[in-house]
C-alpha positions as CSV (number, residue, x, y, z in Angstrom):
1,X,44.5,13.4,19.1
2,X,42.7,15.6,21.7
3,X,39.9,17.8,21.0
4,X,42.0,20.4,22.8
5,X,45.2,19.3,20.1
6,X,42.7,19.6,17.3
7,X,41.4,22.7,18.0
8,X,45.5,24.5,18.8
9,X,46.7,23.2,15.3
10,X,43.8,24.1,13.3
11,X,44.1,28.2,15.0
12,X,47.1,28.9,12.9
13,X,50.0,30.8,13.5
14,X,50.7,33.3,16.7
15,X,51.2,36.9,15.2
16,X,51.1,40.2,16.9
17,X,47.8,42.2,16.7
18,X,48.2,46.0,15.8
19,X,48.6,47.4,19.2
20,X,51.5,45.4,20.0
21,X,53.2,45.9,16.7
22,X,52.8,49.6,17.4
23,X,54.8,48.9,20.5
24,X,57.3,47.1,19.3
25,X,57.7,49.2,15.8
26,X,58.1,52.3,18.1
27,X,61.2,51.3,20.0
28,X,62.1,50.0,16.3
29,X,62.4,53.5,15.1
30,X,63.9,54.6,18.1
31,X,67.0,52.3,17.8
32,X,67.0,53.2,13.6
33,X,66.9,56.5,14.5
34,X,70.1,55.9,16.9
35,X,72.2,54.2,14.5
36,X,71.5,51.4,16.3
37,X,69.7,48.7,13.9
38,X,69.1,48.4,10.5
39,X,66.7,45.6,9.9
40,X,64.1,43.4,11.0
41,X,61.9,40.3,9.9
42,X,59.0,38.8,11.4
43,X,58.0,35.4,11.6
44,X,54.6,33.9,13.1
45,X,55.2,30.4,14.0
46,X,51.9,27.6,15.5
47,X,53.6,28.4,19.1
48,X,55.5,31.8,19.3
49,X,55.7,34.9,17.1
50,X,59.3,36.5,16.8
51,X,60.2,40.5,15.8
52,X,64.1,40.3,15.0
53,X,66.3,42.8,14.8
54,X,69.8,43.1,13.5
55,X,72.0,45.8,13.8
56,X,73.4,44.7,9.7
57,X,71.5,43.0,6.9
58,X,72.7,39.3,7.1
59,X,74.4,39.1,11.0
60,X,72.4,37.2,13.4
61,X,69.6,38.4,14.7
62,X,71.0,40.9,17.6
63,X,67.6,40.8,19.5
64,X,64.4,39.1,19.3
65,X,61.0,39.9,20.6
66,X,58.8,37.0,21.3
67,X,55.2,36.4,22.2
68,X,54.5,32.9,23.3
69,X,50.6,32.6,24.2
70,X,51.3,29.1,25.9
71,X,53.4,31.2,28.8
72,X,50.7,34.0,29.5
73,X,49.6,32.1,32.8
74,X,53.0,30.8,33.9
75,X,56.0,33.3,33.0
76,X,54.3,35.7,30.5
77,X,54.1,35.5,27.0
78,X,56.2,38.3,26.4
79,X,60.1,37.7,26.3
80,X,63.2,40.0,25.0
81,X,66.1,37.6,24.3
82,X,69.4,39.0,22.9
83,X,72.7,37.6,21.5
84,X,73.8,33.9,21.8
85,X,69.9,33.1,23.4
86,X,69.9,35.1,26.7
87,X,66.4,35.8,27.9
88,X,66.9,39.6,28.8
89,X,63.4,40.4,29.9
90,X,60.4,38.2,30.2
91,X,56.9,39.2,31.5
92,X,53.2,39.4,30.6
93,X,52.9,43.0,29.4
94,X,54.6,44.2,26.4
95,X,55.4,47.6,27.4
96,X,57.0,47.1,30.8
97,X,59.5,44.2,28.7
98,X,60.3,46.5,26.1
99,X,61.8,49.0,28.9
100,X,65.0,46.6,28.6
101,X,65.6,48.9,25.7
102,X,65.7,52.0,28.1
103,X,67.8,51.0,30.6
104,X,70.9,49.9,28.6
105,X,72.8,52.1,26.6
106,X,73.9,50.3,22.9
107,X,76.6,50.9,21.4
108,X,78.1,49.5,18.3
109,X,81.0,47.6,18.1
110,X,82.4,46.7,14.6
């Protein structure tokens, strides 16, 4: 292996840092707030960090939040994907991709 391999694998997992979990957990609270969602998990693999949300304990995740570093000079690292895998936002700053949740209106449909 590389020097360059060596030195990704033994860095650990991606995970947010505290700002961007501030970020995230904000519009969190929003959509609990709004009857919107009821839970979430996260999950810090060696490539991408995911925040998942899900509008009932056990579904599918209804959106996630991902942070892949490996995109941050190409795409962004920053990507909103919803249902069935559908990137709905992708960019490089966290803030202007979590706007997605502004625009749309959410409603639940049981």
């Amino acid at each position: 292996m590389s020097d360059a391999a060596d030195l990704h694998s033994a860095s650990g997992p991606v995970f947010f840092d505290r700002r961007e979990l501030d970020l995230i957990l904000r519009v969190y609270g929003r959509m609990v707030a709004a009857g919107e969602w009821r839970d979430y998990a996260m999950v810090g693999h060696t490539d991408v960090a995911e925040f998942a949300v899900f509008r009932r304990s056990g579904d599918a995740p209804a959106y996630r939040i991902e942070k892949r570093p490996s995109l941050r000079l190409k795409q962004g690292q920053w990507a909103v994907i919803g249902e069935g895998g559908v990137v709905l936002r992708r960019g490089r700053e966290l803030p202007q991709v979590l706007r997605v949740f502004d625009s749309r209106r959410f409603t639940v449909v049981e």
